[in-house]
C-alpha positions in Angstrom: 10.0 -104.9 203.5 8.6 -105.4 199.6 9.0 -102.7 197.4 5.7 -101.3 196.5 5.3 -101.8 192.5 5.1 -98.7 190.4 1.8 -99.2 188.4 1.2 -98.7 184.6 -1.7 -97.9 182.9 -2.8 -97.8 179.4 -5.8 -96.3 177.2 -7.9 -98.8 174.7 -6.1 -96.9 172.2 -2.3 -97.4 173.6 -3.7 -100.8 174.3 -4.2 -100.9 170.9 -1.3 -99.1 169.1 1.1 -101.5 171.0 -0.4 -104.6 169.8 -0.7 -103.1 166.3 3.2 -102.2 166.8 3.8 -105.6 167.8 2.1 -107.5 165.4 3.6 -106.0 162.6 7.3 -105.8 164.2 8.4 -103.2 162.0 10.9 -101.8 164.7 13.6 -102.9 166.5 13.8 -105.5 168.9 14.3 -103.2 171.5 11.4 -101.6 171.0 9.6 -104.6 170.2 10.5 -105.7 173.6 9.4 -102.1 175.2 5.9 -102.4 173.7 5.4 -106.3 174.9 6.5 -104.9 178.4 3.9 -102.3 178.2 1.4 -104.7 177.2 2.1 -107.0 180.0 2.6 -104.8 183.4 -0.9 -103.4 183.5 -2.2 -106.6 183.6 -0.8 -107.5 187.3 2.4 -109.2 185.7 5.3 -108.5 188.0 8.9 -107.4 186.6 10.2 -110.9 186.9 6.7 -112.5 185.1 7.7 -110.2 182.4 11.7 -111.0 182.6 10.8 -114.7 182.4 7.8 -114.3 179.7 10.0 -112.2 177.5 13.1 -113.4 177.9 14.7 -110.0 179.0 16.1 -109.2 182.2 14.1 -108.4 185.7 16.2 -105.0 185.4 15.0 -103.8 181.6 11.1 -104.0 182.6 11.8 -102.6 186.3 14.2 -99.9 184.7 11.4 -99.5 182.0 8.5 -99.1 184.6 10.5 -96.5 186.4 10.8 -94.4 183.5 7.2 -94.2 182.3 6.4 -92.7 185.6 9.3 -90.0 185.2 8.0 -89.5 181.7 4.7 -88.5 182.6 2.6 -91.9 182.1 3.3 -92.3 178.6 3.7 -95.6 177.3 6.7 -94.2 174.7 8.7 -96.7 172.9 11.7 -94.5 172.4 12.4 -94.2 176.4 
């Protein structure tokens, strides 16, 4: 049986801070990566779309996914 995938959402404004955070890419690449996985998964993009896209592995944006939910559905970088 399929796991049921653990949504994320994001405000225009999140929406917009990450890409702003992105573009400049004055922080690490970890968090880089965090904020170009936040972008992506409300969009529909499974963990392994992202894994692939991105270059990471399926387990940072599941394990990523899993803890905006237990933080309270806050895209936070520092997770």
């Amino acid at each position: 049986m399929a796991r049921k995938r653990l949504e994320v959402t994001r405000t225009p404004e999140e929406h917009e801070s990450l890409s702003t955070s992105v573009a400049h890419g004055h922080q690490s690449a970890r968090e880089s990566n965090r904020a170009r996985i936040f972008l992506l998964a409300p969009d529909g993009h499974t963990d392994a779309d992202i894994a692939q896209v991105l270059g990471v592995s399926h387990d940072t944006s599941s394990k990523l996914r899993k803890k905006y939910h237990h933080k309270g559905d806050q895209p936070s970088l520092e997770v």
